[in-house]
C-alpha positions as CSV (number, residue, x, y, z in Angstrom):
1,X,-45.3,-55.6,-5.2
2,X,-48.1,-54.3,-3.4
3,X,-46.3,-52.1,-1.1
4,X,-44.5,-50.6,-4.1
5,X,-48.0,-49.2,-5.3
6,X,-48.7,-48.3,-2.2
7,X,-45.9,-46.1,-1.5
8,X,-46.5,-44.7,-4.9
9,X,-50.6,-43.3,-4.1
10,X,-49.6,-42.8,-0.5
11,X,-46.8,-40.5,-1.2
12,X,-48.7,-38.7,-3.6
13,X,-51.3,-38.0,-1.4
14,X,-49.4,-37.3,1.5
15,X,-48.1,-34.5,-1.1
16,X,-51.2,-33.1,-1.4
17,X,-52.6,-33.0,1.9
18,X,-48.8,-31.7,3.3
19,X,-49.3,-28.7,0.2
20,X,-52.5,-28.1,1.0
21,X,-52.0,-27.8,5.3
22,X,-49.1,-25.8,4.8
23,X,-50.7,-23.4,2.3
24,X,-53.8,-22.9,4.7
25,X,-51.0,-22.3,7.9
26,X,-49.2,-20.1,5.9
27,X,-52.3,-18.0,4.4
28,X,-53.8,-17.7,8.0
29,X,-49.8,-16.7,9.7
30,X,-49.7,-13.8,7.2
31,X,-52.8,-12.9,7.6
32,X,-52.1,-12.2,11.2
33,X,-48.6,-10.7,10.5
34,X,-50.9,-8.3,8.2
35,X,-53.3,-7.1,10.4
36,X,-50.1,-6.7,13.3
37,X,-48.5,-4.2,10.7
38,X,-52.0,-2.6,9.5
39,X,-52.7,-2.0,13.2
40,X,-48.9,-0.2,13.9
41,X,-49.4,1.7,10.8
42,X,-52.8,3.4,11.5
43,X,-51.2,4.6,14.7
44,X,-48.6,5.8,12.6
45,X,-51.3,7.3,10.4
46,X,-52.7,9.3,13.3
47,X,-49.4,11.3,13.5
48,X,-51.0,13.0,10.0
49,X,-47.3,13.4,8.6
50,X,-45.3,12.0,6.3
51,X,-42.3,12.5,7.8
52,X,-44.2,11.0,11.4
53,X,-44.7,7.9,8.8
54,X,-41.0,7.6,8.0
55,X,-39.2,8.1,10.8
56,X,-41.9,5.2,12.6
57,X,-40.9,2.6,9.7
58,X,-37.0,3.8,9.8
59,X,-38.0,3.3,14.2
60,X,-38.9,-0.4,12.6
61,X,-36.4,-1.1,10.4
62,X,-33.4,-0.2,13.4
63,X,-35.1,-2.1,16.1
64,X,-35.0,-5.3,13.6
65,X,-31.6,-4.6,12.7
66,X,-30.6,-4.3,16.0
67,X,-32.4,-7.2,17.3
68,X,-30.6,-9.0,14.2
69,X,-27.3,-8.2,15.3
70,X,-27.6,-9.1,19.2
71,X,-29.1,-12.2,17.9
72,X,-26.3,-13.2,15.8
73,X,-23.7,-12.0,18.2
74,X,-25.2,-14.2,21.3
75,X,-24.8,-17.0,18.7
76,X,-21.5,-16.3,17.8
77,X,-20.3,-16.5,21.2
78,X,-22.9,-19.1,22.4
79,X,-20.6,-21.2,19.6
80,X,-17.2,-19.8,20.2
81,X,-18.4,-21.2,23.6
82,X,-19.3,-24.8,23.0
83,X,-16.1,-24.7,20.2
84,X,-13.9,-24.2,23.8
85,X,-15.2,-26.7,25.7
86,X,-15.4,-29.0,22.8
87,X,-11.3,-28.8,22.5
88,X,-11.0,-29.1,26.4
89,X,-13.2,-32.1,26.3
90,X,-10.4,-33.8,23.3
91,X,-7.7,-32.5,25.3
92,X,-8.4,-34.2,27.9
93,X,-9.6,-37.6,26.0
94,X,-6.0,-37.5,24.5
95,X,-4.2,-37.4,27.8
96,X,-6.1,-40.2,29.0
97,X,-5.5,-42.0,25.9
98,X,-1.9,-40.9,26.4
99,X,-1.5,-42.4,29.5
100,X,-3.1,-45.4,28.6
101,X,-1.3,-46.4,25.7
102,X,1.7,-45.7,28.5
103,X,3.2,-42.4,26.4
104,X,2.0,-39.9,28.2
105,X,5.2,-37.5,28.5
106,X,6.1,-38.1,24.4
107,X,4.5,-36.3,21.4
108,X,2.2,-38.0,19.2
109,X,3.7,-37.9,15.8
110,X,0.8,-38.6,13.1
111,X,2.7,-39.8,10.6
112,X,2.9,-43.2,12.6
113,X,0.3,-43.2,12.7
114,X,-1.5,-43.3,9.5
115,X,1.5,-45.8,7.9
116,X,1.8,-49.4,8.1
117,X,5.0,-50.7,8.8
């Protein structure tokens, strides 16, 4: 019974430390993403035009989509990838299960095997 209590205070506490570190990490991380986007802004600024200001944060906004896309294409293809090698890999697991089982040359029909005769 005493480890039941203890899982109750412990895991409340771990609660409150684990909110309390992660608040602190993510106050200090945006902090430093802040003073990253006040610094590219105030050479922005020294442009002295409006239209200087929006065409740097449309500049911004295309290099992150851009970055966006080639990231999610190298994944796409990084998967289409492993998806390939993963079918080779059964392929091959089959015809060696094939040619184990001694029916290598006939057609696996999978409704026998799923009944009981």
């Amino acid at each position: 019974m005493s480890q039941r209590d203890g899982f109750a205070s412990g895991f409340l506490v771990g609660t409150l430390v684990g909110g309390v570190v992660g608040g602190i990490l993510g106050a200090v991380l945006a902090s430093r993403r802040d003073a990253q986007l006040a610094a590219e802004d105030e050479i922005g600024l020294s442009d002295s035009s409006i239209e200087g200001n929006k065409v740097t944060a449309k500049r911004r906004q295309m290099r992150a989509a851009a970055n966006e896309g080639l990231e999610m294409e190298t994944a796409r293809r990084s998967l289409e990838d492993k998806i390939a090698q993963l079918n080779a890999t059964i392929d091959d697991v089959r015809n060696q299960l094939g040619n184990v089982n001694g029916s290598s040359g006939q057609p696996v029909n999978p409704r026998s095997l799923s009944q009981d005769s």
